[in-house]
N, C-alpha and C positions, 0 to 999 in steps of 0.2 A: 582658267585661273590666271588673273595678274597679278602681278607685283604688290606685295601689302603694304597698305599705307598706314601708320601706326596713328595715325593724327584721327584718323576716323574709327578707331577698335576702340570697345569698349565706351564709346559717350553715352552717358545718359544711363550706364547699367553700375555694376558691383565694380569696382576697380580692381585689377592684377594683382600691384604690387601693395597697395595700403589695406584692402580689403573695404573698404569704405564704398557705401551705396550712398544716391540722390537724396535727400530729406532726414538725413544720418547726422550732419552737420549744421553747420553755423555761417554766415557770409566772412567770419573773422579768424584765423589762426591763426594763434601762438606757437614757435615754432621751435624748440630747442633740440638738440644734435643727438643725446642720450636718449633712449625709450626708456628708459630709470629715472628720467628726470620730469616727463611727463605729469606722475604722480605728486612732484614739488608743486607744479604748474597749478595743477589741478585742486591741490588744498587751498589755496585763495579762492574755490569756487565754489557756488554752492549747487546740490543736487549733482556733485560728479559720478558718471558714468563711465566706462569704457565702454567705446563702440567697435574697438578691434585692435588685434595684435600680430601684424604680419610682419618678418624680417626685424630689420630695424624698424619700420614704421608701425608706432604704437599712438591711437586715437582716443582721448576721450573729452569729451562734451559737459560742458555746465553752465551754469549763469554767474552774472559778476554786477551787482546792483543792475539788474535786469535787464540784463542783455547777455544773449549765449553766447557763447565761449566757444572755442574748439582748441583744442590743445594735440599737434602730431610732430612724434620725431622726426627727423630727418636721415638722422645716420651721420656717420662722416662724411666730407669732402661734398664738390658739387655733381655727380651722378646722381646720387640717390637721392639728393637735395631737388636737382628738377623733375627728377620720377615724381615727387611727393608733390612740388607744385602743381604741375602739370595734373595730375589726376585730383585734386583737390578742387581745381578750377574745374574740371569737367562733373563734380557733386554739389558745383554752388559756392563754391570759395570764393569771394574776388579781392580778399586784403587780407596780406603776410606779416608778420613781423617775426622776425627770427630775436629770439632769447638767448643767448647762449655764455661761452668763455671766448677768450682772445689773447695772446699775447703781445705785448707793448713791445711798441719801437724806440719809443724816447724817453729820454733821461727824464727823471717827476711823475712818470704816471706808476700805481703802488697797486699790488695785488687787490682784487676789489674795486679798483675803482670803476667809473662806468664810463663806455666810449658808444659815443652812438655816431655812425656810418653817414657820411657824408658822400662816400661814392668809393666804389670799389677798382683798384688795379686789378684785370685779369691775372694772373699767373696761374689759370687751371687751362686743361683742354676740355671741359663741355660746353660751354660758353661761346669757344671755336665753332662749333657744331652749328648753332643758332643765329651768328653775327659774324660780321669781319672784325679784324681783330683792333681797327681804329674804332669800333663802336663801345662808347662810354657804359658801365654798367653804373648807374644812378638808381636811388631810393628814391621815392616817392615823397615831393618835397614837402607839404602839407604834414606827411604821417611823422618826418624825421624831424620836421620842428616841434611840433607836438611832442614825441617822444622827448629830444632833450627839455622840454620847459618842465616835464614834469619827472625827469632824472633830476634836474636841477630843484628842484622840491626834497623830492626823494633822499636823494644823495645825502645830502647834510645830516640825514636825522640819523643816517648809520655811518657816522665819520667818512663816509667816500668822495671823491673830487668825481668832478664828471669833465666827460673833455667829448670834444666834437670835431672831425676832421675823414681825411681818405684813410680804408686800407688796403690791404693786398689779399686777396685770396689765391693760396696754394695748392697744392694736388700732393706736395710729399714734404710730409711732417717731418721725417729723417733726413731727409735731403736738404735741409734749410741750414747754410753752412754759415759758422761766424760771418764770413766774406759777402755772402749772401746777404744776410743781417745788418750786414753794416751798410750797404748797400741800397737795401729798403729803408733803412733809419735817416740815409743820405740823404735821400730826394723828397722825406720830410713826411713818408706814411707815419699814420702814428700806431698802427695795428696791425698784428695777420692772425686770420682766421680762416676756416675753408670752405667757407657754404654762401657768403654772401655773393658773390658774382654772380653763382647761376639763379638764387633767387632774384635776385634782379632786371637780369636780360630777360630769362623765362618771363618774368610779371611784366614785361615792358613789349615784348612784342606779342602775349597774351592779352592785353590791355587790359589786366590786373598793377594793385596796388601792391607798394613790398615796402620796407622797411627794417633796419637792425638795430637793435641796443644792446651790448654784450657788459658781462665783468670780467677783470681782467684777473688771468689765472698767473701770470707771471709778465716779469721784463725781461727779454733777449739780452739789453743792452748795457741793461742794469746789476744781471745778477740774479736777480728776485727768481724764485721758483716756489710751482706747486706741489712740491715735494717737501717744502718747509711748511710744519705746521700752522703758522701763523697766516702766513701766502694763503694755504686753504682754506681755513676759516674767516677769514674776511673776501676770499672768492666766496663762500658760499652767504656770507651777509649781500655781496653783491649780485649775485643768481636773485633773492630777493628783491634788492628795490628796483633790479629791473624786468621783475614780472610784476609789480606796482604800476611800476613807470607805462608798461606796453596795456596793461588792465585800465588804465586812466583814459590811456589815449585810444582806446578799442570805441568806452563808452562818449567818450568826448566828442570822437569825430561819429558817431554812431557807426562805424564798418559792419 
C-alpha cells in the first residue's frame, strides 16, 4: 500500500463530494455559492432537472436557447469552491462562471450593481496549496469580456451600473476589520468575495476556463448593507441580470 494520490481517485466514476457521474452534465457551469440559489439559476432554464444534492453542492441541468446548462453550488469560501471545480472537470466540465454576491470597496458602486472580475487578490489559504503565492489568479479573458458586454446590456434595463476591475478573495468574513477594509479600498480593489481565487488558479493549472460576474449585496465603505430592505431587493434584481449576462455568454461563446 502507498501513499494515495487524490489527483487519480475517483476519475471517470460517481464523484465524493458533489455526487455527480460522467454524461450527468454539461461542458458549462453556472456557479453560485448558496445550493437555495441553484433553483433561481435554474428557472431561466428550460427542462430543469436536479442531478444531485450532496453537502453544499447541489446540481441541476437544463437548456438555455439550446445549449445545456449546468447549474452547481459551491458553498462558501474557496475549499469547497475547488472540491466543486475540480471534480466537475473530472465529469466533463471544462468552463465556470461563478454567479454570485460581493461586497463593494469603493465609494459609487450601490447594492445590485454588477462587478464582473478582472483578476483576483489571493487572501485565502487554498490557492496556497496549488501555486506560490506570486502567482496571479486571472479569469479567463475571452469569457470576462463577454460577460461584461453583456452585463453592460443587461445592467440598464434593471437600473444597475456595472463596473469591471480586481478583487480580493477572503477566508474570514468576520475577520474583515474596518482597518482591513480600508486597506483593500486603498490599493483600489473594487470587491471582496470568497470563491473566486480558487476558481481561478484550480481552472488555470487544470487548463479549464473560469470566469465571475457577481451583484453587489452591500458597500463596506459606503454604509450600504444587506440587511436594508432596499440593499436586498435590488441585490436580488442583480442575482438576475447576472444570470442573463453568464446565460448569454454560456451560448455566445458556445462553452
Amino acid at each position: 500500500m502507498g501513499v494515495v494520490d487524490k489527483n487519480s481517485i475517483g476519475v471517470g466514476g460517481r464523484q465524493f463530494h458533489i455526487g455527480v457521474a460522467p454524461g450527468e452534465v454539461s461542458t458549462i457551469a453556472l456557479m453560485p455559492g448558496d445550493p437555495f440559489r441553484v433553483p433561481l439559476v435554474a428557472g431561466y432554464l428550460q427542462d430543469a432537472r436536479e442531478v444531485a444534492h450532496q453537502r453544499e453542492h447541489r446540481t441541476m441541468v437544463g437548456t438555455y436557447k439550446g445549449r445545456e446548462i449546468t447549474v452547481t453550488s459551491t458553498g462558501m469560501g474557496c475549499p469547497s469552491t475547488a472540491i466543486a471545480v475540480e471534480e466537475l472537470a473530472r465529469v466533463g466540465v471544462t468552463s465556470f462562471i461563478r454567479v454570485g454576491s460581493t461586497a463593494a470597496l469603493q465609494p459609487g458602486i450601490n447594492p445590485g450593481d454588477l462587478i464582473v472580475s478582472q483578476g483576483s487578490f489571493r487572501n485565502d489559504g487554498t490557492s496556497d496549496m496549488y501555486v506560490p503565492k506570486g502567482y496571479p489568479a486571472v479569469p479567463d479573458l475571452e469569457i470576462s469580456l463577454t460577460l461584461e458586454r453583456f452585463a453592460r446590456e443587461a445592467g440598464p434595463r434593471h437600473d444597475l451600473n456595472v463596473h469591471a476591475g480586481i478583487n480580493v478573495s477572503d477566508d474570514a468574513f468576520y475577520a474583515e476589520s474596518p482597518a482591513w477594509t480600508e486597506q483593500m479600498s486603498a490599493i483600489g480593489l473594487l470587491n471582496v468575495e470568497m470563491e473566486s481565487s480558487a476558481m481561478f488558479i484550480v481552472a488555470r493549472q487544470r487548463k479549464l476556463r473560469a470566469a465571475m460576474i457577481c451583484s453587489v449585496s452591500s458597500n463596506l465603505v459606503a454604509g450600504t448593507s444587506v440587511y436594508d430592505d432596499e440593499a436586498h431587493r435590488r441585490l436580488a434584481t442583480g442575482w438576475g441580470a447576472s444570470i442573463e449576462a453568464a446565460l448569454e455568454t454560456a451560448v455566445a461563446l458556445s462553452l
